[in-house]
Backbone as CSV, one residue per row, in Angstrom:
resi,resn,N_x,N_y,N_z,CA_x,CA_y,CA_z,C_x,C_y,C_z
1,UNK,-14.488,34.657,-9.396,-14.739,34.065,-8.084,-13.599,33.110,-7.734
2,UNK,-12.993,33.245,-6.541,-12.121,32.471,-6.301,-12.473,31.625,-5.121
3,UNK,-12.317,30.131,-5.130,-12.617,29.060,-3.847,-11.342,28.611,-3.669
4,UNK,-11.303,28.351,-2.407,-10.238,27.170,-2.071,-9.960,25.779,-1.774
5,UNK,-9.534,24.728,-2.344,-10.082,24.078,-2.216,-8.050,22.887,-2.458
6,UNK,-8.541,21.312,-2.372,-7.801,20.941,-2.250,-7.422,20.018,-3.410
7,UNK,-6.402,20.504,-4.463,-6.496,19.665,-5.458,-4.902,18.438,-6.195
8,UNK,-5.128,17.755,-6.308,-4.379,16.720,-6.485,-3.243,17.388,-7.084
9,UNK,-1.729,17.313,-6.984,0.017,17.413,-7.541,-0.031,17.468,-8.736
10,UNK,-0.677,16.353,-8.676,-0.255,15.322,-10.732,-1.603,16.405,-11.558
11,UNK,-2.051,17.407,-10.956,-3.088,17.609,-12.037,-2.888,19.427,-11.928
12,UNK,-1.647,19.743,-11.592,-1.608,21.066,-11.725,0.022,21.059,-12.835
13,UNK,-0.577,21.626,-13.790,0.755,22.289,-14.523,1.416,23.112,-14.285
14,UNK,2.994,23.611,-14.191,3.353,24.282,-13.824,4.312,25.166,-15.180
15,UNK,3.930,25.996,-16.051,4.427,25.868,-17.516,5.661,26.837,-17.404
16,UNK,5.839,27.468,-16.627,7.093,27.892,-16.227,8.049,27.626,-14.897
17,UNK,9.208,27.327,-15.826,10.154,26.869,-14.760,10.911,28.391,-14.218
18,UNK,10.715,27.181,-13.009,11.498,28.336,-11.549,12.689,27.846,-10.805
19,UNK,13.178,28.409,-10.353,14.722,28.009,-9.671,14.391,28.147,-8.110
20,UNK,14.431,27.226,-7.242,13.696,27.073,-6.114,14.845,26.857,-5.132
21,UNK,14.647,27.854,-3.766,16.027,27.976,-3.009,15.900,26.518,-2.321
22,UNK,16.840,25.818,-2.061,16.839,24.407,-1.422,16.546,24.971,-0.125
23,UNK,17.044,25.832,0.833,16.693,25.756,2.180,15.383,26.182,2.276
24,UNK,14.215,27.099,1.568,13.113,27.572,1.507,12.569,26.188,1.118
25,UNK,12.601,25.445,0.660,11.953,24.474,0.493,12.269,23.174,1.661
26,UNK,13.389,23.017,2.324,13.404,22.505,3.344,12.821,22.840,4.488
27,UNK,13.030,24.102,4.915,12.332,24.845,6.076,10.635,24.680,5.667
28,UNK,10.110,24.824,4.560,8.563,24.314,4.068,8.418,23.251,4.502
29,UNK,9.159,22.135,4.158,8.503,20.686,4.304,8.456,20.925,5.810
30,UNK,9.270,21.142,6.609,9.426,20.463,8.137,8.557,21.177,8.608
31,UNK,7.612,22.726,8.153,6.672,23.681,8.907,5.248,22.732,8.062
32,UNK,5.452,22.086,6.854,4.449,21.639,6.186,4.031,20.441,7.336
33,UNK,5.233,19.316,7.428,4.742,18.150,7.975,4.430,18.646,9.618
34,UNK,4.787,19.218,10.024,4.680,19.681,11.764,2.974,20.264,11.294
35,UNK,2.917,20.955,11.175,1.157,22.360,11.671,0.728,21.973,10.167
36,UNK,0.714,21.695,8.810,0.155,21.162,7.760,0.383,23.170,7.139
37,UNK,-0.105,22.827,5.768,-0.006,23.806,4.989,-0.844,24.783,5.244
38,UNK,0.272,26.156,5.766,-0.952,26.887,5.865,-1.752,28.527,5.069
39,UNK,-0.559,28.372,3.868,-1.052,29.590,2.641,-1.401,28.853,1.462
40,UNK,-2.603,28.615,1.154,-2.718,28.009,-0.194,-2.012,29.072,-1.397
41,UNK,-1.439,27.542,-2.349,-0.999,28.385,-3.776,-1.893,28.627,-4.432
42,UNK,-1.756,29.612,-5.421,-2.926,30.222,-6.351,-2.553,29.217,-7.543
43,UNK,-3.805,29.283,-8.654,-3.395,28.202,-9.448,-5.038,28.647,-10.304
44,UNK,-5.027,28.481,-11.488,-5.779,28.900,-12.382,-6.737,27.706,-13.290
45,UNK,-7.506,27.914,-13.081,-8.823,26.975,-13.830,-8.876,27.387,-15.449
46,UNK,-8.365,26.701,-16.253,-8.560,27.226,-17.274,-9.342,25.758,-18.183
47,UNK,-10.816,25.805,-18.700,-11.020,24.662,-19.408,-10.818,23.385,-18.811
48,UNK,-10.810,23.263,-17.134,-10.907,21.843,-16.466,-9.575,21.272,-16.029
49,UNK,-8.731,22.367,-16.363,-7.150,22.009,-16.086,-6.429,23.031,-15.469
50,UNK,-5.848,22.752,-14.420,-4.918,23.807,-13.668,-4.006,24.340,-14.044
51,UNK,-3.233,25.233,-13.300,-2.392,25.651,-13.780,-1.666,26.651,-12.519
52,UNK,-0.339,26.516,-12.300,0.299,26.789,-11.127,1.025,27.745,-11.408
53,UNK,1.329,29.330,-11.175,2.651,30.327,-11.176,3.290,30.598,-10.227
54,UNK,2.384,30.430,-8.786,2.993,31.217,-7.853,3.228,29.789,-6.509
55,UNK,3.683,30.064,-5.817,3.662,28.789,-4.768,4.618,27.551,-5.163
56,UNK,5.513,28.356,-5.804,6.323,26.975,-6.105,7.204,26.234,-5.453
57,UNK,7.453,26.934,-4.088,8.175,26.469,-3.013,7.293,25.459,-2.171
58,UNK,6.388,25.605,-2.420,5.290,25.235,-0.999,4.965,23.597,-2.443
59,UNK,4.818,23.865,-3.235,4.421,22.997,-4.436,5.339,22.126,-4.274
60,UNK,7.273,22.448,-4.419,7.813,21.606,-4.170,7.635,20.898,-2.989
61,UNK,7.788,21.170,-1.738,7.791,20.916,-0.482,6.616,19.488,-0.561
62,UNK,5.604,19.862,-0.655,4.367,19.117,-0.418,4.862,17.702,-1.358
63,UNK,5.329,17.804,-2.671,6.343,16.870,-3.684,6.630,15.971,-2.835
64,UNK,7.640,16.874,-2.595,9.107,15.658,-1.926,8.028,15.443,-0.544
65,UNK,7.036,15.973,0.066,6.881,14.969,1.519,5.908,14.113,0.680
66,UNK,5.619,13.683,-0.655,4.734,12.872,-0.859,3.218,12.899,-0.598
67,UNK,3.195,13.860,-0.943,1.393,14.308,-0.415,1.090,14.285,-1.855
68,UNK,-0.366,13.974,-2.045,-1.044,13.768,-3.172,-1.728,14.888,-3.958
69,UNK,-1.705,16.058,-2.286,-2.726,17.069,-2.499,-1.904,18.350,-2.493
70,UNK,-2.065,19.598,-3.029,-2.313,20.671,-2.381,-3.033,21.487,-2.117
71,UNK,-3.319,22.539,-0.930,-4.133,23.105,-0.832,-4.345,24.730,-1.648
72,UNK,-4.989,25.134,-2.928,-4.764,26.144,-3.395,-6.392,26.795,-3.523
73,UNK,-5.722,28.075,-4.003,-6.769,29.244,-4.552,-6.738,28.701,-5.709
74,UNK,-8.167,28.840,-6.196,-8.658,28.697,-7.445,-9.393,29.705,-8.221
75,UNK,-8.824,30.059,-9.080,-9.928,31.306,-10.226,-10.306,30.687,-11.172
76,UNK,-10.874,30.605,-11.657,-11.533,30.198,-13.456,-10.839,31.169,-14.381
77,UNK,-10.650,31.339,-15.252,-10.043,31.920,-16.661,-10.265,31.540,-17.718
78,UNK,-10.288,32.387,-18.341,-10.071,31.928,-19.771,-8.968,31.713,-20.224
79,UNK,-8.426,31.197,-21.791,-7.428,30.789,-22.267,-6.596,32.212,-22.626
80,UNK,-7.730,33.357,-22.942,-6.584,34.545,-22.896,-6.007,34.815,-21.760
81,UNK,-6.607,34.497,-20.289,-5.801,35.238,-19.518,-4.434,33.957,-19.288
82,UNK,-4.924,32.978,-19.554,-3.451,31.663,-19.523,-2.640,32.130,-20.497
83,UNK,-2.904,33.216,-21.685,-1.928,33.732,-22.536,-0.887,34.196,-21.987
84,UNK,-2.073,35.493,-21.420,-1.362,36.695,-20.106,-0.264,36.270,-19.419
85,UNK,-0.701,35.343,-18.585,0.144,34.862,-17.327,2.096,34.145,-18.366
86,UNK,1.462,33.289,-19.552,2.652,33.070,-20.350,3.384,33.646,-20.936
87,UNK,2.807,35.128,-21.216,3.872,35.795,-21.972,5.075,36.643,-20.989
């Protein structure tokens, strides 16, 4: 089951690093701060703790404008499928 919902920066891990185009992330913030965010990132419930793969442009963006929140998809998982997603 997946909800959407709005969950705090500091509490999503992101365990793989990504190389993030600077202008895709500029053109984000200024469409972020104008009309607000409007594709939530997906991000994985595993054991009470998040976890972020996809949306990492929109992740940065929301960063640097200093927002506390983002708005994402949420699934529940288990720790095998947080394997999955790591290997």
């Amino acid at each position: 089951m997946v909800k959407i919902q709005e969950i705090p920066l500091n509490q999503i891990q992101r365990p793989l690093p990504r190389q993030n185009d600077p202008q895709k992330v500029k053109y984000l913030m200024e469409s972020i701060a104008e009309i607000g965010q409007q594709e939530p990132i997906d991000v994985l419930e595993v054991d009470g703790r998040y976890y972020g793969f996809s949306g990492c442009h929109r992740y940065e963006a929301c960063q640097r404008l200093g927002q506390e929140t983002i708005l994402a998809k949420v699934r529940k998982a288990t720790p095998s499928v947080l394997k999955m997603h790591l290997a």
